[in-house]
ZAMARGU-4260 file (C-alpha; in steps of 0.2 Angstrom, whole numbers, plus 5000, padded with zeros to 4 digits):
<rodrens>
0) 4772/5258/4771 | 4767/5274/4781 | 4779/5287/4774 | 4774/5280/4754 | 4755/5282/4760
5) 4753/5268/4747 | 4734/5268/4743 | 4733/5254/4731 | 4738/5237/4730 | 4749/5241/4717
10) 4755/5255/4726 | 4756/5243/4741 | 4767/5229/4731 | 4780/5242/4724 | 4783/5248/4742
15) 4786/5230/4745 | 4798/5227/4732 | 4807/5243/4733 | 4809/5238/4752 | 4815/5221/4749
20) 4829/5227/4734 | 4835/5239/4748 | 4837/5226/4761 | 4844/5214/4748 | 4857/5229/4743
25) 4861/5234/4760 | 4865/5215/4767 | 4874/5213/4748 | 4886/5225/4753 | 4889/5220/4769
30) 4892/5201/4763 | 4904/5209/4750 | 4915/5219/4761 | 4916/5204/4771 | 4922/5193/4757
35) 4935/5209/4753 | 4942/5206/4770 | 4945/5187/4771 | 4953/5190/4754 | 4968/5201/4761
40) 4971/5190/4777 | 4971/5176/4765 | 4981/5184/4753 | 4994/5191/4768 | 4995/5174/4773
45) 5001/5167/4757 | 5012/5182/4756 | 5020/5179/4774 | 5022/5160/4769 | 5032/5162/4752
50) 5042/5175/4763 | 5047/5160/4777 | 5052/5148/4759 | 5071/5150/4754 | 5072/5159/4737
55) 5074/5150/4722 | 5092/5152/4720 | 5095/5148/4737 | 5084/5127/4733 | 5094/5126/4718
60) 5109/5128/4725 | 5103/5117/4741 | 5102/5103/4728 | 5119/5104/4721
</rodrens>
């Protein structure tokens, strides 16, 4: 509040506001980067499980 040397109450509820986007933006970001990141170890993991599975050639030949 001090560096806008808000004067009204206007004033006053903007720097409110503007203070409360830039939170919500800052946490925002943080909360997507995190969501990114549990997307490529899941998506590794699926990736290193169809790699442990036999080809589809290999189970169709299994089975005859």
């Amino acid at each position: 509040m001090a560096n806008y040397d808000a004067q009204s109450a206007v004033e006053r509820e903007l720097v409110l506001r503007l203070s409360s986007l830039l939170w919500r933006l800052r946490s925002t970001t943080t909360m997507e980067t995190g969501l990114f990141e549990i997307q490529v170890e899941h998506s590794c993991e699926h990736r290193k499980g169809r790699q442990l599975l036999p080809s589809s050639p290999e189970v169709i030949h299994a089975l005859f």
